[in-house]
C-alpha positions in Angstrom: 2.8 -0.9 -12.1 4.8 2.0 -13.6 3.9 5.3 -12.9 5.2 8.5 -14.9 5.7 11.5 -12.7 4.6 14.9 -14.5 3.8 18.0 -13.0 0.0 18.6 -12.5 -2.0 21.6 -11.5 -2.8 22.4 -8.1 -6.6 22.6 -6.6 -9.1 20.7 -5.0 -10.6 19.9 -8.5 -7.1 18.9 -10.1 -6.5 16.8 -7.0 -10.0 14.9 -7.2 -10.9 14.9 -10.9 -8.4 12.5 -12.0 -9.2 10.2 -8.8 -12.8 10.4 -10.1 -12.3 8.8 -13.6 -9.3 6.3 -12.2 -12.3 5.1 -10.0 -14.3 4.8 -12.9 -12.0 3.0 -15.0 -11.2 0.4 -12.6 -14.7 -0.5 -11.6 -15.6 -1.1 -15.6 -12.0 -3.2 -15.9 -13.3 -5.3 -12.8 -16.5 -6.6 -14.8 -14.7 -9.0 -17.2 -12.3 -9.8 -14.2 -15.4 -11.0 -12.1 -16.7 -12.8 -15.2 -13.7 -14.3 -16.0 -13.2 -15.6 -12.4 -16.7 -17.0 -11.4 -16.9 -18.6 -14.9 -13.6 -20.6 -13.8 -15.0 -21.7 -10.5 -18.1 -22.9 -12.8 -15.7 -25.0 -15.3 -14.2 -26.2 -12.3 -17.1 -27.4 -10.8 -18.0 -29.1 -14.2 -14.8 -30.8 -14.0 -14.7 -32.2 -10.9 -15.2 -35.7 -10.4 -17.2 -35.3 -6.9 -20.7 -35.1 -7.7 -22.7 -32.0 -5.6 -26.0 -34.0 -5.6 -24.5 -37.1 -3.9 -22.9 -34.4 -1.4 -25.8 -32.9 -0.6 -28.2 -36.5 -0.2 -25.2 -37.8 2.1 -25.8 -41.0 3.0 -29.2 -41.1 1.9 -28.2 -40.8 -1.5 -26.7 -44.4 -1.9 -30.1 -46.0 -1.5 -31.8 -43.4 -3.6 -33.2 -43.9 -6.6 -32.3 -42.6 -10.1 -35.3 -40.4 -10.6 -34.8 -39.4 -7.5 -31.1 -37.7 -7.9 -32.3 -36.4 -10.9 -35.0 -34.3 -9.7 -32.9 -33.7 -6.5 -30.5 -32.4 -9.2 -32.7 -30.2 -11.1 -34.1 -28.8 -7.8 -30.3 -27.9 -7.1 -30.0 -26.3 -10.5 -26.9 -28.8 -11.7 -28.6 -30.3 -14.5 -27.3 -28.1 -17.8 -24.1 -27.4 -19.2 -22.2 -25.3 -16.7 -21.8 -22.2 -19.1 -25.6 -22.3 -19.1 -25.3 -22.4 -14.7 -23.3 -19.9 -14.3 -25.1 -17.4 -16.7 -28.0 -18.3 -14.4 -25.6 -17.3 -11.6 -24.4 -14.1 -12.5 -28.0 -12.9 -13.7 -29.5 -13.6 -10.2 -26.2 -12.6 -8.6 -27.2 -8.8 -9.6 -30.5 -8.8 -8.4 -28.4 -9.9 -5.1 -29.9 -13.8 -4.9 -26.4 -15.4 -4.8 -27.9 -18.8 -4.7 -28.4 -21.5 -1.3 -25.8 -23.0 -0.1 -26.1 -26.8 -0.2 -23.8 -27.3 2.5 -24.5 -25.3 4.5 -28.6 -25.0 4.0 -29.3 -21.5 3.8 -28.8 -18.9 1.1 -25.3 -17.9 0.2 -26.2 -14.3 1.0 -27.2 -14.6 4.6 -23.9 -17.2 4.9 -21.8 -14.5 4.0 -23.6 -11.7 5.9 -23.1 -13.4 9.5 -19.6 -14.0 8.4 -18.1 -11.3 6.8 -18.4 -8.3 9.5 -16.3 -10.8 12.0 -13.6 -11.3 9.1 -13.2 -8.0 8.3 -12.6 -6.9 11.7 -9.5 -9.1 11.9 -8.4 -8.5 8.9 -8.8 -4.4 9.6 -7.0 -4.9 13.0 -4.4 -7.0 11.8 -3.4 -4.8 9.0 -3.4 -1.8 11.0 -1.2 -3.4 13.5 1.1 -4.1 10.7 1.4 -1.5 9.3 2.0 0.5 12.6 4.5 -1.7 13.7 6.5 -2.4 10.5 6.6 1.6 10.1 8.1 2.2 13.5 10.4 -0.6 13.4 11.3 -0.1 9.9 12.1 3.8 10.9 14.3 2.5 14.1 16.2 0.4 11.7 16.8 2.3 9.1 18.3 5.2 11.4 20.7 3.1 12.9 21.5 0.7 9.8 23.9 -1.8 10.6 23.5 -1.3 14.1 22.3 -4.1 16.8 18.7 -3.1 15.9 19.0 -3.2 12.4 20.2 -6.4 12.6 17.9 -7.8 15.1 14.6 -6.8 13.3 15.9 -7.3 9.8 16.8 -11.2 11.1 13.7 -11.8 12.8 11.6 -10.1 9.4 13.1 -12.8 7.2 12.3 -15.5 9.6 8.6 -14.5 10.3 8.3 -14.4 6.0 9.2 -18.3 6.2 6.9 -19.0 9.0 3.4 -20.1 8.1 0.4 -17.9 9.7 -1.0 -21.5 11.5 2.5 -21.9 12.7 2.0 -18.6 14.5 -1.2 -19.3 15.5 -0.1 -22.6 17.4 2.7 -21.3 18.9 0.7 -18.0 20.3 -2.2 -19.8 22.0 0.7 -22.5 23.8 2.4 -19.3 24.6 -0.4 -17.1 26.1 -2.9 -19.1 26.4 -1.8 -22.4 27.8 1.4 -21.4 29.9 0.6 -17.2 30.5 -3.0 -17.8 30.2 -3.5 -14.1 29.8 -5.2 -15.0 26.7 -8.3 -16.9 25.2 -7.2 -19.7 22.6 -9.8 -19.3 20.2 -13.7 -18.7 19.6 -15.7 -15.3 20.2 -17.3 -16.2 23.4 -16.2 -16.8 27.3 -16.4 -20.4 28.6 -20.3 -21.3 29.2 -21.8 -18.2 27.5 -23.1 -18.2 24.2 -23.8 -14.6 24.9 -21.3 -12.4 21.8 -21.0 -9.3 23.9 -18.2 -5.9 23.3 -16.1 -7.0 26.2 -15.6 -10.8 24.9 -14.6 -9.7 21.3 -12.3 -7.3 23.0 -10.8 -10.7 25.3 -11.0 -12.9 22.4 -9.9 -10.4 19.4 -6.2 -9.3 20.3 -4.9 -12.7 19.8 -5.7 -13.6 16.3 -5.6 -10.1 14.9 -1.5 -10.2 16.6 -0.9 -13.8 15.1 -2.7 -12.1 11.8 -0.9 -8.7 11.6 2.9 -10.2 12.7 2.5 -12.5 9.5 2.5 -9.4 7.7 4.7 -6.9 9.6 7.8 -8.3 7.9 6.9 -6.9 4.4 6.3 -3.3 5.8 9.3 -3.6 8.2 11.6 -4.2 5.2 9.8 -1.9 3.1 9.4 0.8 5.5 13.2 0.3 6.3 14.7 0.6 2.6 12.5 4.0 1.6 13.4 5.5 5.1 17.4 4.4 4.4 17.3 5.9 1.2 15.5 9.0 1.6 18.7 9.6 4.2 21.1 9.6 1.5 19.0 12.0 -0.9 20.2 15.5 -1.3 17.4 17.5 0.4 18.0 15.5 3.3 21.5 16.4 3.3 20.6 20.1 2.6 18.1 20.0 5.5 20.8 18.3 8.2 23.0 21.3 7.2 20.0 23.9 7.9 21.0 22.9 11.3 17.3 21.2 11.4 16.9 18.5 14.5 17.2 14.9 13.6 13.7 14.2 14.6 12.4 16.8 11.9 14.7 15.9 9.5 13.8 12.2 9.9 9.9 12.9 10.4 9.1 15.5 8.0 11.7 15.3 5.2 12.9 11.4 5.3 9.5 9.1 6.5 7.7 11.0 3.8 9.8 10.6 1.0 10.3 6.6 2.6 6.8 5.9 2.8 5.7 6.7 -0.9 6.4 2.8 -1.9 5.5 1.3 1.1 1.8 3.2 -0.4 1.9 0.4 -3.2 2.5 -2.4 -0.9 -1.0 -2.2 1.0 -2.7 -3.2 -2.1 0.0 -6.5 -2.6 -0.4 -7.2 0.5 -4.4 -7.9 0.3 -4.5 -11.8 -1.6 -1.7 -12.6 1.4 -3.9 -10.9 4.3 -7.1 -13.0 3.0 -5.6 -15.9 2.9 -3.5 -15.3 6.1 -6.7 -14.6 7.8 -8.6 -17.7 6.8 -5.6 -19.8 8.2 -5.7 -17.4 11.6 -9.5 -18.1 11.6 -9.4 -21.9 11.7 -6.7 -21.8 14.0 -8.7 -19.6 16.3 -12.2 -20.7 15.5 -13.2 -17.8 14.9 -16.5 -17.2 13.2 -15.5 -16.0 9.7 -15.5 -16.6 6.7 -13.0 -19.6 6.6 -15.4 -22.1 8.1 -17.9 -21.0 5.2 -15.0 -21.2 2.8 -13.6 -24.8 3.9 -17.3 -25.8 4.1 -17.9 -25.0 0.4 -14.5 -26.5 -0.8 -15.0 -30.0 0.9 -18.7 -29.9 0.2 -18.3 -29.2 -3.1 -20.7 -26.4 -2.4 -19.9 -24.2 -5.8 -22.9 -21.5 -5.6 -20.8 -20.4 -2.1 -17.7 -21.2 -3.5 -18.4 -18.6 -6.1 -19.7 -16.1 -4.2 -16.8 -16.3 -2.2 -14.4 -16.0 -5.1 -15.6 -13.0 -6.2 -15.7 -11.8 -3.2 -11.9 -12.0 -2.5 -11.4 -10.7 -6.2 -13.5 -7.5 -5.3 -11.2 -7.1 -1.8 -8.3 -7.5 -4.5 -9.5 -5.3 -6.6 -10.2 -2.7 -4.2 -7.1 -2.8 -2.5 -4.6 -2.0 -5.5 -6.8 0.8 -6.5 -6.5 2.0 -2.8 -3.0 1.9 -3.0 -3.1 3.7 -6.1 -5.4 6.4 -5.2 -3.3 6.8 -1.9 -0.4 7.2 -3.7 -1.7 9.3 -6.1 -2.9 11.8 -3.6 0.3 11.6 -1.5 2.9 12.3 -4.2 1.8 15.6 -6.1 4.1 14.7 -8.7 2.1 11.1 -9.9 -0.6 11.4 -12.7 -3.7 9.2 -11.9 -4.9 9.4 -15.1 -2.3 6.7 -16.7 -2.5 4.7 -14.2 
């Protein structure tokens, strides 16, 4: 996204005004994305040659009778056109009844409830590892560029970016869990407890949230490494080294800040990869996401979840680039939110 750089005034209400109404245009834009999206999943669904009813009757639906799919199928709501479904959809959908879920047989709203708070906690850990190790990795490189570091890291970021985030996940639980054994392989509770207590998601969280945020440290790594490298070579950096400043305030306060500015932009390019690194690192690890719910839904042909859950990764979308543009907006003084 291009940004012009102008000069705007200082103040707290200079600062937050334009913030305001960038918040304001990007929740209106997201509307027709939403509509746009779930309406898809709908003509999908209305293309599809697996039929939901049949699904949802299992076996019991080969000996069935025609009268009785056909009121199972207007008990399930998939009797009309599907523009005239998902219209129904989206007009319960904001008065928050998403639908049931015929595979899994409860609504879609208490699926996603008992689901989402244990995906977002990986995802938030994972990502903060990331981004906390690709910064000070990326800073070590980029300091010594062209040195053994430099090279190391940079060689093992391009491999990890090839390397699939079940690959990972496989080769961390034979590696900590099988021969250290210092690790659980999967799941959120101890061996013959069903009990979900703080100290077993603190045994059985590290794992996945490492496999999770190495998949992604590559990206920030490189990122991080570049900005940093360049900001070296820029004039006030020069001016400052000849101040007689240290290296570590020249690096820290002059250098990392200049450096970080695009690595700003990448957190909210990063989210569509981080959702669907995590719901790989969830079925490796069995852990009790939203993957299960989301892999339920596609094989079941379970649309009303299916949808719910669409839109639900566009809004996480969504959000994150107008993070990223609201941090960057508020780090560099010299970006105007409002044309963004």
């Amino acid at each position: 996204m291009k940004r012009e750089l102008t000069a705007r005034p200082a103040g707290r209400r200079a600062l937050w005004a334009p913030a305001a109404r960038l918040v304001g245009r990007r929740l209106l834009a997201a509307v027709p994305v939403l509509a746009v999206v779930t309406f898809g999943v709908f003509a999908v669904a209305a293309a599809s040659p697996f039929d939901p009813v049949q699904q949802y009757a299992g076996s019991a639906g080969l000996n069935a009778s025609q009268e009785t799919l056909d009121q199972l199928r207007r008990n399930l709501g998939v009797d009309g056109p599907f523009p005239e479904r998902w219209w129904h959809w989206v007009t319960h959908a904001l008065s928050g009844d998403l639908g049931d879920s015929t595979a899994l047989r409860q609504p879609v709203s208490q699926v996603i409830g008992e689901r989402l708070g244990w995906s977002v906690l990986l995802c938030a850990a994972g990502f903060l590892f990331a981004i906390a190790a690709g910064t000070a990795l990326g800073v070590a490189a980029a300091r010594r560029r062209g040195g053994m570091l430099d090279r190391a890291v940079t060689s093992v970021s391009y491999t990890l970016e090839a390397a699939p985030p079940f690959w990972l996940g496989l080769l961390a639980i034979w590696l900590f869990a099988i021969q250290l054994d210092v690790l659980p392989a999967g799941g959120l509770t101890d061996t013959g407890s069903d009990a979900v207590t703080a100290g077993a998601v603190l045994r059985h969280l590290p794992l996945p949230a490492l496999v999770l945020g190495v998949s992604q440290v590559p990206w920030f790594l490189l990122y991080v490494r570049q900005g940093v490298a360049d900001a070296l070579d820029e004039d006030a950096v020069r001016g400052a080294r000849a101040r007689g400043l240290s290296e570590r305030t020249v690096l820290l306060g002059h250098a990392l800040r200049s450096g970080l500015l695009p690595v700003l932009t990448l957190v909210g390019s990063r989210v569509p990869e981080l959702i669907t690194g995590a719901l790989l690192v969830e079925t490796v690890f069995s852990w009790p996401g939203i993957a299960s719910a989301t892999v339920e839904a596609a094989t079941s042909t379970d649309f009303p979840l299916l949808a719910a859950l669409t839109a639900l990764a566009t809004v996480a979308v969504l959000a994150g680039n107008l993070l990223a543009d609201l941090l960057y907006g508020l780090a560099d003084p010299r970006v105007a939110l409002e044309e963004m």
